[in-house]
C-alpha positions as CSV (number, residue, x, y, z in Angstrom):
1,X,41.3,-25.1,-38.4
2,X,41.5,-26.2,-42.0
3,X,41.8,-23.8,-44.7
4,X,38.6,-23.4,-46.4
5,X,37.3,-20.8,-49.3
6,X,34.2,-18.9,-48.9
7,X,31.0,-20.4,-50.5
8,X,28.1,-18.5,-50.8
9,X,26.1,-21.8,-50.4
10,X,27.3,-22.0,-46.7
11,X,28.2,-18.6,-45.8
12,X,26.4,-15.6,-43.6
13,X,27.3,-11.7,-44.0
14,X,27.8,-10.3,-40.0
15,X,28.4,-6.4,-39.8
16,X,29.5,-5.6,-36.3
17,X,28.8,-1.9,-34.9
18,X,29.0,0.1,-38.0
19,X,27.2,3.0,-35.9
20,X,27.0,6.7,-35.8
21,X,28.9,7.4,-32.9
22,X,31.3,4.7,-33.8
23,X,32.4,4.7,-36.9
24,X,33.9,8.4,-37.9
25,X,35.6,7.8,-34.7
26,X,38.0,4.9,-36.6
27,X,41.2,5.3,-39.5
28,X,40.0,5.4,-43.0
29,X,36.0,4.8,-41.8
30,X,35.0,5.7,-45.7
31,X,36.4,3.3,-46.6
32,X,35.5,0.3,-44.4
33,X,31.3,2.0,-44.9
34,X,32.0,1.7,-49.0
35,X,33.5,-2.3,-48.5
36,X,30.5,-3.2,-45.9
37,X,28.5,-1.5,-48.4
38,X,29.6,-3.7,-51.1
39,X,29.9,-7.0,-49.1
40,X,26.3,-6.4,-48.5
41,X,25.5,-5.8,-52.6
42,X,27.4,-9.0,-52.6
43,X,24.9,-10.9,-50.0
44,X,22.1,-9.4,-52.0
45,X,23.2,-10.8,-55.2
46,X,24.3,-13.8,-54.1
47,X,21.5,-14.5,-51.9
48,X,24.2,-14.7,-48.8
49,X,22.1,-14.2,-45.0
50,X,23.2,-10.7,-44.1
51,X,22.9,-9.9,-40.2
52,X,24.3,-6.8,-38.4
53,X,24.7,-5.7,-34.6
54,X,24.2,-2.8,-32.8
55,X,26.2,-2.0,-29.7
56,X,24.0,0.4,-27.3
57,X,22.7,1.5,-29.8
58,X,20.7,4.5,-27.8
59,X,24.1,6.1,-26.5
60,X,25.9,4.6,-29.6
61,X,23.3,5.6,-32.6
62,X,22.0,3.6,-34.7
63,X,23.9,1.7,-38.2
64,X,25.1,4.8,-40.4
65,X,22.7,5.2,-43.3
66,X,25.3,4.8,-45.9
67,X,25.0,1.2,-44.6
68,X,21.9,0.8,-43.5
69,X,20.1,1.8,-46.7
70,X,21.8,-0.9,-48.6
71,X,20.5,-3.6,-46.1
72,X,17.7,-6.0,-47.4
73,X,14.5,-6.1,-46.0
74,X,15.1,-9.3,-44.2
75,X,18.3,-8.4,-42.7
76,X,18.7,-9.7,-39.4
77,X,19.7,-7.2,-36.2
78,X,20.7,-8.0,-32.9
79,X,21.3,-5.6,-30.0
80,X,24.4,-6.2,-27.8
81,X,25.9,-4.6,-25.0
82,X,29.0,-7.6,-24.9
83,X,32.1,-6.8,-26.3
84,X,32.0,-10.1,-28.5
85,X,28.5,-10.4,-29.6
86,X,28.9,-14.4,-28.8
87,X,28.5,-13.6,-25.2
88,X,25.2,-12.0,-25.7
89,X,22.5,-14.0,-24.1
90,X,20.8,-15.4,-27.8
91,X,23.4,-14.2,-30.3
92,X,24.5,-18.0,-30.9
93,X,21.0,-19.1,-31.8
94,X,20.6,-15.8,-33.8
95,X,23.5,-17.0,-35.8
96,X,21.9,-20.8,-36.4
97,X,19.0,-19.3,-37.7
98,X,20.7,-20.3,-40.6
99,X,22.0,-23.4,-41.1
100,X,25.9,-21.9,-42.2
101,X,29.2,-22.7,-40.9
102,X,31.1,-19.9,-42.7
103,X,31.1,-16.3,-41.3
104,X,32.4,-13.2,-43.1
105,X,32.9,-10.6,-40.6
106,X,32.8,-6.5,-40.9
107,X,33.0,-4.3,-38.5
108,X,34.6,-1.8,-35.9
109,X,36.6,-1.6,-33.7
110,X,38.7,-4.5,-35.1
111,X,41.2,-4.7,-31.6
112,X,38.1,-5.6,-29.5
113,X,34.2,-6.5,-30.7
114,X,35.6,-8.2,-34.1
115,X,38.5,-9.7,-32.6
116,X,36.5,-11.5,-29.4
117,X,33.3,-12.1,-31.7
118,X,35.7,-13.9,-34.4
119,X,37.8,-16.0,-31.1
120,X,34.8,-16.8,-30.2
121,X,33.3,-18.0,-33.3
122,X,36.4,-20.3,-34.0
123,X,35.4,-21.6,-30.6
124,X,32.8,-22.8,-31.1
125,X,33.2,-24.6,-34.4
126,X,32.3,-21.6,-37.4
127,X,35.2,-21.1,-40.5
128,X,35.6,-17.4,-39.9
129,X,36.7,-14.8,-42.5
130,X,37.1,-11.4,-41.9
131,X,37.4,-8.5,-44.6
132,X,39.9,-6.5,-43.4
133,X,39.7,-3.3,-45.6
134,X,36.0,-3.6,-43.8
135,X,37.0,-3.3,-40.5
136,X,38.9,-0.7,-38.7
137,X,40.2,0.8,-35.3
138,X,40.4,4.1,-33.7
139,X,44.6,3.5,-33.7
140,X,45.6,1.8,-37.4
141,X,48.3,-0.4,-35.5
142,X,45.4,-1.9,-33.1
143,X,43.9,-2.6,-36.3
144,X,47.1,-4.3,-37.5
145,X,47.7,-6.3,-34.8
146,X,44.3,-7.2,-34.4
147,X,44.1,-8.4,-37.9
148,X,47.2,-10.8,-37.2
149,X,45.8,-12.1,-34.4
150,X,42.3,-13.6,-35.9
151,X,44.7,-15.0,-39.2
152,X,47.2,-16.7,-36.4
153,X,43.8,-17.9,-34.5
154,X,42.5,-19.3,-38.2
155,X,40.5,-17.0,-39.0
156,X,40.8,-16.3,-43.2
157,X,41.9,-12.1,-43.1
158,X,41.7,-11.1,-46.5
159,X,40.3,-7.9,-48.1
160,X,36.9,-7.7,-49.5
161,X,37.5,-8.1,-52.8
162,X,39.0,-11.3,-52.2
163,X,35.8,-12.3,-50.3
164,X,33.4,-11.4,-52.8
165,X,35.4,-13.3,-55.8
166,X,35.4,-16.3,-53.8
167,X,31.7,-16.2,-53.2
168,X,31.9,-15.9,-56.7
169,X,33.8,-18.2,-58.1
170,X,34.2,-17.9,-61.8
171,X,33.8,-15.0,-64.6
172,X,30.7,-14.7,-66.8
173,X,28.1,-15.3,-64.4
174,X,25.1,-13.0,-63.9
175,X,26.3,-12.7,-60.4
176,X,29.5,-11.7,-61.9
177,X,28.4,-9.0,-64.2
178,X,26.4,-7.4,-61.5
179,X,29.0,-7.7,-59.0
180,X,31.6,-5.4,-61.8
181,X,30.6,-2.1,-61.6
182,X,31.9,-1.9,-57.7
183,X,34.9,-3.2,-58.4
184,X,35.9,-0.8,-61.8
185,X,35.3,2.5,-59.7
């Protein structure tokens, strides 16, 4: 895989599993709901395709509201019982409904539904990022090794901040002046 950089122009926003029952059970979950929280601001502003899965979500909950109140409207939401959501019977032409090849990934855990769905999604021909300070494991070290894992696949592993300037791209923009206040905090 070639490096790339991020480009809002071809680029979706996919939130994996950030769920009731599943996310105060990973490290530092806060943190990875404030950086989903923001990479969505970022979709918004940007005008990025944001789509999200749930995992069973009737024994799993559904998204935690810290996330799921930030969600546009027209968020997309797909139901999956698969580990990697790519297995799911209609995930890959839930993913075409736009016509992107870039994916920025959030999500939990990082060691199994990130990790598979990003494998997969190099697979199949997609330039994968994943913000790492959005994702996270139960055990910070599955997290860690996961995280090596996607870069040494090529996947881009970078922390949000570094996704949402590249989606940016310069200083002075509208885009830019909206995007500030998250990051001054």
């Amino acid at each position: 895989m070639q490096p790339f950089r991020i480009d809002p122009e071809k680029v979706q926003l996919l939130l994996i599993d950030l769920q009731e029952k599943m996310l105060p059970a990973v490290s530092d979950w806060e943190r990875v709901a404030r950086n989903a929280g923001i990479l969505i601001e970022a979709g918004k502003i940007m005008d990025v395709p944001i789509k999200y899965t749930e995992h069973y979500s009737r024994g799993l909950g559904g998204t935690v509201s810290t996330v799921a109140e930030r969600m546009p409207a027209d968020a997309g939401s797909f139901e999956k019982i698969h580990f990697s959501c790519c297995n799911e019977a209609g995930f890959e032409e839930f993913l075409r409904e736009e016509d992107r090849d870039q994916v920025v990934l959030s999500g939990v855990e990082s060691h199994i539904c990130v990790l598979g769905t990003v494998m997969d999604l190099l697979e199949i021909g997609y330039r994968v990022a994943v913000a790492a300070d959005a994702c996270s494991s139960r055990n910070p070290d599955h997290h860690r090794m996961a995280c090596e894992a996607m870069a040494s696949a090529g996947a881009l592993v970078v922390p949000m901040e570094t996704v949402v300037y590249q989606m940016l791209k310069r200083a002075g923009t509208e885009q830019f002046k909206a995007m500030l206040p998250f990051f001054k905090a």
